[in-house]
C-alpha positions in Angstrom: -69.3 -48.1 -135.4 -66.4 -49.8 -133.7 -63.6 -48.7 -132.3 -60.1 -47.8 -134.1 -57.9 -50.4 -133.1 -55.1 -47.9 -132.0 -57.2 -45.7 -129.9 -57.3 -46.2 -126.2 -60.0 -46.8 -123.8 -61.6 -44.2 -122.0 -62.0 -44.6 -118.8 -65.1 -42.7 -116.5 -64.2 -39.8 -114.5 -66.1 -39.2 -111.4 -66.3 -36.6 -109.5 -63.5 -36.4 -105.8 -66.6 -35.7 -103.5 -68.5 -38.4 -105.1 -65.9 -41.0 -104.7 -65.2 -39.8 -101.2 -69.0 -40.5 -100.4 -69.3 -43.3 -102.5 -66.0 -45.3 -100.7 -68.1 -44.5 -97.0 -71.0 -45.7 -98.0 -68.9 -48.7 -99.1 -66.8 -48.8 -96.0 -70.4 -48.7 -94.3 -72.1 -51.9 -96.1 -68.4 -54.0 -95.6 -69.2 -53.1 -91.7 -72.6 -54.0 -92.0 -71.6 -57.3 -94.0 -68.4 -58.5 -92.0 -67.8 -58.5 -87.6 -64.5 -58.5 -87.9 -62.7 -55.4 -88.2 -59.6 -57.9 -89.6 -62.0 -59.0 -92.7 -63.6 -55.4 -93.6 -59.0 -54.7 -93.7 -58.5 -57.3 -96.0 -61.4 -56.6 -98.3 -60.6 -52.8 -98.6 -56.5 -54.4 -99.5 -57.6 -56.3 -101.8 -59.8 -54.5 -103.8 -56.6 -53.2 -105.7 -55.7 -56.1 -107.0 -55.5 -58.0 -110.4 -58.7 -60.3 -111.0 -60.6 -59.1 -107.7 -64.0 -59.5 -108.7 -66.3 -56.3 -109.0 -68.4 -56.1 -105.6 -72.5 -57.0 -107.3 -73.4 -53.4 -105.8 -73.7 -49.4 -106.6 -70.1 -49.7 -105.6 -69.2 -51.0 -109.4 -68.1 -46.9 -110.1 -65.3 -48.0 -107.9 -64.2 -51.3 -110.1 -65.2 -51.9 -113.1 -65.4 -55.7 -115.0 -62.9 -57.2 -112.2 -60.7 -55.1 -113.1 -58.5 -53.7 -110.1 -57.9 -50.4 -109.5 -54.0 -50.8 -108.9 -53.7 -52.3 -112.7 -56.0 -49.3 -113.9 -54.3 -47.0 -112.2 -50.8 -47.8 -113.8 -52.1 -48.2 -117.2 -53.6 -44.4 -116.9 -50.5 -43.2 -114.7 -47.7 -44.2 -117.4 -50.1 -42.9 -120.0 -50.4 -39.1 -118.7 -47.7 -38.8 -116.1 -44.6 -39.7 -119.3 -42.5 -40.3 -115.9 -39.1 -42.0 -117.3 -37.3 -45.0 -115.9 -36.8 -45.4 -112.4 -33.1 -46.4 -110.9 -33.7 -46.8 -107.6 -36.5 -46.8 -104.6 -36.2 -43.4 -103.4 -36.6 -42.2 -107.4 -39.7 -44.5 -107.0 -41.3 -42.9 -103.9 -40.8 -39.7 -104.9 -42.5 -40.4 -108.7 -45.8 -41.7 -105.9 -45.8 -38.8 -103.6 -45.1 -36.2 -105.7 -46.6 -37.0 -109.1 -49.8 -40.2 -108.2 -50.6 -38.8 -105.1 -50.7 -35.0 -106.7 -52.9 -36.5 -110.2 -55.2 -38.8 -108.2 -55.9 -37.3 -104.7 -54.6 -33.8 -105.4 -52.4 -33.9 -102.0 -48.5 -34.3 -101.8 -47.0 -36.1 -98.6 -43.9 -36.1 -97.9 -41.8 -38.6 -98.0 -39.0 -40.0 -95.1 -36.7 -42.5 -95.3 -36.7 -45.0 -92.3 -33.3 -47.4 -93.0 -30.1 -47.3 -94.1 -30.4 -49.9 -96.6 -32.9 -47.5 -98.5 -36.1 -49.9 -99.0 -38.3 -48.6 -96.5 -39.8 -45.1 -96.4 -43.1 -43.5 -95.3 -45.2 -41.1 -96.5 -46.8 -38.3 -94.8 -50.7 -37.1 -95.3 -51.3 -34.2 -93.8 -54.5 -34.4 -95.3 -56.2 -37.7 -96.5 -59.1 -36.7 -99.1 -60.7 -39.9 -98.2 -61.5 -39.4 -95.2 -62.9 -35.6 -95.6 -66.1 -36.2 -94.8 -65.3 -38.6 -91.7 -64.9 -37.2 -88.3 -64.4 -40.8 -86.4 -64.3 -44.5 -86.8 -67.3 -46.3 -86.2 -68.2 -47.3 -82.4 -66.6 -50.8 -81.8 -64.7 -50.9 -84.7 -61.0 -49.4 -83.3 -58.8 -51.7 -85.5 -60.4 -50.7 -88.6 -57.9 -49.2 -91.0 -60.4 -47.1 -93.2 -58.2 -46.1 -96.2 -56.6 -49.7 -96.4 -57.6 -49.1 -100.2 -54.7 -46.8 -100.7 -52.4 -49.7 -99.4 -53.6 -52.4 -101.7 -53.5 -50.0 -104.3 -50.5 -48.6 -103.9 -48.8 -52.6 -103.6 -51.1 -53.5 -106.7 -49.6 -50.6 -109.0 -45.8 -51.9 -107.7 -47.0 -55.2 -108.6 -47.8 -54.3 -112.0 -44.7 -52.5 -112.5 -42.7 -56.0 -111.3 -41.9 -54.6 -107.5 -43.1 -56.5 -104.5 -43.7 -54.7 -101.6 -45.3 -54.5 -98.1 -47.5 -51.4 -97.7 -49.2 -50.9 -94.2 -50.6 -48.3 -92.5 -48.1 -46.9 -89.5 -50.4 -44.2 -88.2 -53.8 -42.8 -88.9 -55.2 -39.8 -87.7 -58.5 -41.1 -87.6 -57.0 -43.6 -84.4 -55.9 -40.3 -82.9 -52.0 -40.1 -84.1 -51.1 -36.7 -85.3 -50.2 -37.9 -88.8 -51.3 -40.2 -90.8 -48.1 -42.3 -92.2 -48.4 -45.1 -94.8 -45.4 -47.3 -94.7 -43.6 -49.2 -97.8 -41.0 -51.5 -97.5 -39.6 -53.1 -101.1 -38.9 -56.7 -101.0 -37.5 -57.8 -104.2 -37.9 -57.6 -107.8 -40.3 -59.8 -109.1 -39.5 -62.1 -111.8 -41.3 -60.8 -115.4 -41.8 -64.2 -117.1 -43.1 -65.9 -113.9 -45.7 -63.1 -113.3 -46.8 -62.9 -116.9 -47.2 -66.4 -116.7 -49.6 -66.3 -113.7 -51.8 -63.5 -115.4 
């Protein structure tokens, strides 16, 4: 029996813990399959993205038919959230910290503004449910940046929504710092025919 045309897909749920465990073990196998702490970075960034193939692995809960997670997440976050138009970037920040980060992670950092011209900001974790179940980085692998996921997928989702942006972590707790602080800085609009063009 197919499917009604109208009706949207359902995506699989999986359980917080199980993702938790199932992004180590994947952290894990990119340490085990890359030296460079640099490479393991840029992977874990560029998961999120539009056409990033699905890694050939158990780790296919995480993306599913190369789609990325930033583009899924969107789709499903405009669907439930019925957030209305934003006007400006602080209206943006405060639609990820208070409403994504409270659906998807069930945490709600708080959320600074670091210029005057109003396009970069930070957010604040006091508690990163990704790394619950981590007490340290690996040995010899200091520069690792271990939830570099969240950035990609954070500058994927503004992607998909026509914002360019640079997202980077500033501090992690798991390199010691007493916070950990993911920074976002909006470049520009991006142009809306060009990018559907590219897709």
């Amino acid at each position: 029996m197919s499917r009604p045309a109208h009706r949207r897909p359902e995506y699989h749920k999986i359980n917080k813990d199980l993702f938790v465990l199932t992004y180590g073990a994947l952290v894990a196998q990119l340490c085990k399959d890359y030296e460079k702490d640099e490479d393991v970075n840029k992977y874990l960034d560029k998961m999120a993205y539009p056409g990033q193939a699905c890694p050939p692995t158990m780790f296919a809960v995480l993306i599913e038919k190369g789609y990325s997670i930033g583009t899924r997440l969107v789709e499903d976050f405009l669907a439930r959230s019925c957030v209305r138009r934003c006007h400006s970037y602080s209206e943006i920040i405060d639609i990820i910290a208070q409403v994504a980060f409270k659906m998807y992670l069930g945490i709600t950092p708080s959320v600074t503004c670091n210029n005057s011209s109003r396009n970069e900001f930070s957010l604040i974790l006091d508690k990163n449910p990704l790394v619950e179940f981590v007490e340290e980085l690996p040995t010899g692998r200091s520069s690792l940046c271990y939830c570099n996921l969240l950035c990609g997928i954070i500058r994927g989702a503004l992607e998909m929504v026509h914002l360019a942006a640079d997202v980077a972590f500033l501090q992690d707790r798991l390199k010691g710092d007493r916070v950990t602080e993911i920074g976002i800085t909006f470049l520009k609009k991006l142009d809306e025919k060009k990018y559907r063009r590219k897709k």
